[in-house]
MIKOL-354515 format. One line per 4 residues: for each residue x, y, z of N, C-alpha, C, O. Coordinates in steps of 0.001 Angstrom, whole numbers, padded with zeros to 6 digits. Example, Ala and Ser with C-alpha at 12.3 -4.5 7.8 and 13.67 -1.06 7.14 Angstrom:
BEGIN
013190 -005690 007800 012300 -004500 007800 013200 -003300 007800 014236 -003319 008465  012850 -002250 007080 013670 -001060 007140 012900 000030 007870 013409 001138 008039 .
//
This chain:
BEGIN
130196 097147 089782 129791 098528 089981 129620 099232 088635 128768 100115 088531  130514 098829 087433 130818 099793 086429 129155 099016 086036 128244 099843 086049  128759 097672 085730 127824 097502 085269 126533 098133 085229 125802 098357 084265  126332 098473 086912 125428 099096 087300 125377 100119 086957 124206 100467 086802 .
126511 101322 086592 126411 102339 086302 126238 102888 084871 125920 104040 084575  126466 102012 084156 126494 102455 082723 125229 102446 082173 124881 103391 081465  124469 101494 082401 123386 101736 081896 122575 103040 082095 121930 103336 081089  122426 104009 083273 122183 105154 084100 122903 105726 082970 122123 105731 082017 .
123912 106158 082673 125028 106875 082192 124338 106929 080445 123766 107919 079989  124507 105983 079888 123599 105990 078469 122020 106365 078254 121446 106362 077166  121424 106698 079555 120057 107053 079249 120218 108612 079719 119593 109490 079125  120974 108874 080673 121406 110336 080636 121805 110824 079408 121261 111757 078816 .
122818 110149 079003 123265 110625 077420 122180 111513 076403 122267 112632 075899  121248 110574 076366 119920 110395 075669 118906 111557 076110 118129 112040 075286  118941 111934 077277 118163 113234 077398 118174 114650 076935 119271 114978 076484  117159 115689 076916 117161 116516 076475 118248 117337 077491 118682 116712 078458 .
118746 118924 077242 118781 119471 078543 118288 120160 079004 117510 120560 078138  118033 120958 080267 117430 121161 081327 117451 122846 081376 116591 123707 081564  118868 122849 081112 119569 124597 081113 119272 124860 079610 119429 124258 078548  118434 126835 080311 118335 127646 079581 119438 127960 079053 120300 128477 079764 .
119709 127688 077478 120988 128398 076989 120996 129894 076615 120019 130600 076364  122290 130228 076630 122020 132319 076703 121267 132300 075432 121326 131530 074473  120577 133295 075658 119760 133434 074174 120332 134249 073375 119568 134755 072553  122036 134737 073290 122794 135477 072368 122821 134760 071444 123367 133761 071912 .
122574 134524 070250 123071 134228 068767 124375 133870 068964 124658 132709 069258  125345 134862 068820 126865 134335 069181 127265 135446 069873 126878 136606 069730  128225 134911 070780 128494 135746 071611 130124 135538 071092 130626 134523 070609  130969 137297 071458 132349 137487 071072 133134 135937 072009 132477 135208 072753 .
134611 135762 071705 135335 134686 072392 135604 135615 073721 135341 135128 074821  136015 136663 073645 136285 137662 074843 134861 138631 075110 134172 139357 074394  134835 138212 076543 133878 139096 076911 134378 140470 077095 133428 141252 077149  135428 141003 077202 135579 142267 076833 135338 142667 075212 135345 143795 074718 .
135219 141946 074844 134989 142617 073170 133489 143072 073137 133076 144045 072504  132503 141975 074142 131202 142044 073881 130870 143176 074572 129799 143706 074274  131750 143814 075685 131525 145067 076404 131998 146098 075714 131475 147176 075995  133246 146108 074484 133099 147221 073894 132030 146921 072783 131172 147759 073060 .
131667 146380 071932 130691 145997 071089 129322 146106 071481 128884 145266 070695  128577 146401 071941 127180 146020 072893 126204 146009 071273 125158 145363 071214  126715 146782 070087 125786 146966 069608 125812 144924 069056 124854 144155 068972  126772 144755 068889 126559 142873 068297 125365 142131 069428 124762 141128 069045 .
125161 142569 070480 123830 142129 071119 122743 142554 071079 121768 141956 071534  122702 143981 070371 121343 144882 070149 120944 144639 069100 122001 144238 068612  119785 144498 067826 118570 143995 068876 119231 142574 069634 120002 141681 069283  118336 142972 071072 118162 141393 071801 117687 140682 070816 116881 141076 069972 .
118238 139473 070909 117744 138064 070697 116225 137525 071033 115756 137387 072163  115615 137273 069869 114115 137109 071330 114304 135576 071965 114880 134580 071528  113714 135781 072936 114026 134559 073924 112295 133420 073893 111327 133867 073277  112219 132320 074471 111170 132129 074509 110205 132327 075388 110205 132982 076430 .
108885 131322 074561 107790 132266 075643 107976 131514 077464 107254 131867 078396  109118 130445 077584 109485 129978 079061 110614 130645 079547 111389 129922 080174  110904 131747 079440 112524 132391 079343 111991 132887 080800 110956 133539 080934  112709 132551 081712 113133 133225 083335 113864 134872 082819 115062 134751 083075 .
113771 135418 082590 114651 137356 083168 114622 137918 084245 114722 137263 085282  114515 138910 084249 114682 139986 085259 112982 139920 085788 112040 140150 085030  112852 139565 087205 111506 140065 087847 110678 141447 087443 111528 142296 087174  109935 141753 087362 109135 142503 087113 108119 142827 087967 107388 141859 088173 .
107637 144317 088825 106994 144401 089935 106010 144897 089988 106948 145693 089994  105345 145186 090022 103891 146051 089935 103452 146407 091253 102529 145713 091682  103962 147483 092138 103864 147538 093171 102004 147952 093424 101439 147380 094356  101276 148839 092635 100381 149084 093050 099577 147408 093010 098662 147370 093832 .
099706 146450 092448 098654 145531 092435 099138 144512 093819 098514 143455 093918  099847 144700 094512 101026 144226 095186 100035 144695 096897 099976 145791 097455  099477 143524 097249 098969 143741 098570 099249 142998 100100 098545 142500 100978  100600 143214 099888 101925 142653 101155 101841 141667 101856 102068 141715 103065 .
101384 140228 101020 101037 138807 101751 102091 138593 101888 101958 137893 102891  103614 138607 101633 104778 138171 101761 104689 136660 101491 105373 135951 102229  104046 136142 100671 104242 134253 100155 105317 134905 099452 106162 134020 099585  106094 136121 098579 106925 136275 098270 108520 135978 098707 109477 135465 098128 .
108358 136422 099701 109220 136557 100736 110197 135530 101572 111397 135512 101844  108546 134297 101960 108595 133412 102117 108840 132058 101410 109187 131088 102084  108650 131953 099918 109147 131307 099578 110386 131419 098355 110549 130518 097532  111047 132414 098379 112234 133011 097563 113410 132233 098084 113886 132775 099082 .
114041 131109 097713 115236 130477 098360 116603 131165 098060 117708 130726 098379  116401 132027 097559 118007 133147 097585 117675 134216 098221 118094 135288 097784  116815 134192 099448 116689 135636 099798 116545 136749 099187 116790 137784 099807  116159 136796 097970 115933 138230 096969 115092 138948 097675 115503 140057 098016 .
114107 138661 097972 112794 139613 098130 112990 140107 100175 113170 139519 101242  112834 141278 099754 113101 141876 101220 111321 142441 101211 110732 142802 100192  110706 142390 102632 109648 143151 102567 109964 144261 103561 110904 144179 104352  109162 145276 103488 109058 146522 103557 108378 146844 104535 107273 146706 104010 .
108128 147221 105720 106626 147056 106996 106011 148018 106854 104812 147942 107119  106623 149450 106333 105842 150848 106559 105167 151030 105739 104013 151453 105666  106196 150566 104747 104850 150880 103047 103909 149161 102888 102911 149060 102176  104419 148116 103599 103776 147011 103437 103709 146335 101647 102761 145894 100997 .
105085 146506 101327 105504 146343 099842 106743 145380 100090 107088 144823 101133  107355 145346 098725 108455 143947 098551 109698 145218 098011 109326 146338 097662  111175 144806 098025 111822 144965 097496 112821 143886 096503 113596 143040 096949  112698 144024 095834 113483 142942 095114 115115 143408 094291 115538 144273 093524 .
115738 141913 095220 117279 142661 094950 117632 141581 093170 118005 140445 093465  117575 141747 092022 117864 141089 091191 119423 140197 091037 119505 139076 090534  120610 141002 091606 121580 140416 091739 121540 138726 092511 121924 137598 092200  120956 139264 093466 120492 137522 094325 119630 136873 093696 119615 135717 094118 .
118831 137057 092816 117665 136241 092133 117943 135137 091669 118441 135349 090563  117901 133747 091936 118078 132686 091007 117184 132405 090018 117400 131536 089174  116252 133035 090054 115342 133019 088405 114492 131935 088325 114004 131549 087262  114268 131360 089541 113434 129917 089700 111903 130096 089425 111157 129167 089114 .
111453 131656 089608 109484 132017 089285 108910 130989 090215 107794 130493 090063  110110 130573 091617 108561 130595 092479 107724 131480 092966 106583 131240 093361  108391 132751 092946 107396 134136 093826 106536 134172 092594 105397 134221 093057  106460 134175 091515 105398 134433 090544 104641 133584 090313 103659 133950 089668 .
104698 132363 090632 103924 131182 091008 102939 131437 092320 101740 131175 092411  103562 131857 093017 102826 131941 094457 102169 133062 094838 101305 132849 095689  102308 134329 094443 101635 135726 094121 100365 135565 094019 100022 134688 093226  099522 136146 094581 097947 135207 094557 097222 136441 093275 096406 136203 092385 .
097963 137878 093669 097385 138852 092621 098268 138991 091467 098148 139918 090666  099236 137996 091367 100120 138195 089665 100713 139717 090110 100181 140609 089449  101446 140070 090838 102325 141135 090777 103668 141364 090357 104395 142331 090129  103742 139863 090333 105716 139637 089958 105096 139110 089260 104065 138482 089499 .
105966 139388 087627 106173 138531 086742 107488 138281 085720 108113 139333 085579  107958 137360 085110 109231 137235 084688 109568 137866 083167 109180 137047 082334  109941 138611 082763 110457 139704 082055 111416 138456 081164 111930 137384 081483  111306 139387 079710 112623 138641 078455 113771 139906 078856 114379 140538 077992 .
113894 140083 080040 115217 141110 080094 116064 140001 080212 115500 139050 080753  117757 139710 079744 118638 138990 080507 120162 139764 080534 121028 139020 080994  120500 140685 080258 121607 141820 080174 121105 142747 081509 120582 143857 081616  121487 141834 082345 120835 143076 083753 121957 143098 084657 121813 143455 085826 .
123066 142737 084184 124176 143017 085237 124882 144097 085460 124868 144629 084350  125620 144922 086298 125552 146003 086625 126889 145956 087233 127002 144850 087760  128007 146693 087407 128676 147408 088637 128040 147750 090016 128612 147600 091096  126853 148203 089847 126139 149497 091094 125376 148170 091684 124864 147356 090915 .
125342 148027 092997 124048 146982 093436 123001 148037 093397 122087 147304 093021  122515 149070 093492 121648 149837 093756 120885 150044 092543 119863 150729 092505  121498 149321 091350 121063 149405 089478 120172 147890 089616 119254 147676 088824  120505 146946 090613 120133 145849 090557 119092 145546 091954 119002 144563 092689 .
118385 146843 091938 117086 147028 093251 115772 147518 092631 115555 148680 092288  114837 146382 092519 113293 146372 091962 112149 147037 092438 111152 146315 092446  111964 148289 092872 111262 148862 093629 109867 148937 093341 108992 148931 094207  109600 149033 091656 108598 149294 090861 109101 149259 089777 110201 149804 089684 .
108414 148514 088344 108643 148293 087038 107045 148711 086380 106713 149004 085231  106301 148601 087570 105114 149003 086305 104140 148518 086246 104171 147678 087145  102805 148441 085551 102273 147524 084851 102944 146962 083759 103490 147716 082953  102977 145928 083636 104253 145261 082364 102802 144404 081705 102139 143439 082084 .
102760 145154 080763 101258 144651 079078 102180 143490 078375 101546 142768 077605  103456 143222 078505 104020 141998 077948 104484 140961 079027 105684 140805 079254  103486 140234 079708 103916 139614 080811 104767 138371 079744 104618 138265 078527  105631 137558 080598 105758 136120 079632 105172 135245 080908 104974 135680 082043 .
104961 133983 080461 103896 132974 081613 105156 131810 081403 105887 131548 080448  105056 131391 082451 105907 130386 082808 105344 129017 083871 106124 128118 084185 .
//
C-alpha cells in the first residue's frame, strides 16, 4: 500500500499551489493588533490581475436572467421579483466567479476589495456598486 502511495505523495510535493494567499505583505501575529493598527494594511496591497474580492454589481446593466442565482453554490445571490434584480449577500460568497462567468451582460464582476468583513450582516448586502471602470477579469 505504502508503495503505491508514495509515489502520488512526491508528485504532490512538486506542485504549485492552488490557494490564493492573503495579499497582506505581513500581517501582525495577533489579529487584534491588526484591528487596532488598520493603518499597517493601508495602502492595500495590490493583488493580482486573477484576485477573486468582493462582487461588484451594476444593477442598471443587470436584466434578471437569474443564471446568477442559479448557479451560485453558496446561495449568495437572492433574486428580487418586483424590481426583477439580484441581491447579493457577500458574507456567504465563496469567491468561486461562477456568476461572473455566467452573466451574459457582465454585470457582476470581481473587485481587488478583500477587507470586507464586518460585524453588521446588513454592511455585507450588495444592492448596487456601480459601474466599476476597474473591472479585474478572471
Amino acid at each position: 500500500m505504502i508503495t503505491r502511495i508514495f509515489p502520488r505523495l512526491m508528485k504532490q510535493l512538486c506542485l504549485r499551489f492552488v490557494t490564493n494567499l492573503f495579499p497582506a505583505a505581513h500581517m501582525p501575529p495577533s489579529l487584534t493588533d491588526a484591528l487596532a493598527k488598520p493603518a499597517a494594511l493601508t495602502p492595500p496591497v495590490p493583488v493580482g490581475s486573477r484576485f477573486r474580492g468582493q462582487l461588484n454589481y451594476d444593477r442598471a446593466k443587470c436584466v434578471g436572467c437569474r443564471l446568477c442565482v442559479k448557479v451560485c453554490p453558496a446561495n449568495a445571490t437572492d433574486y428580487i421579483a418586483e424590481e426583477k434584480k439580484i441581491l447579493i449577500h457577500n458574507d456567504r460568497c465563496c469567491f468561486c466567479a461562477q456568476c461572473t462567468e455566467i452573466c451574459p451582460v457582465k454585470c457582476l464582476t470581481m473587485s481587488g476589495a478583500y477587507l470586507i468583513s464586518s460585524y453588521e450582516r446588513r454592511e455585507s448586502v450588495v444592492t448596487d456598486t456601480g459601474s466599476t471602470q476597474t473591472e479585474t477579469k478572471v
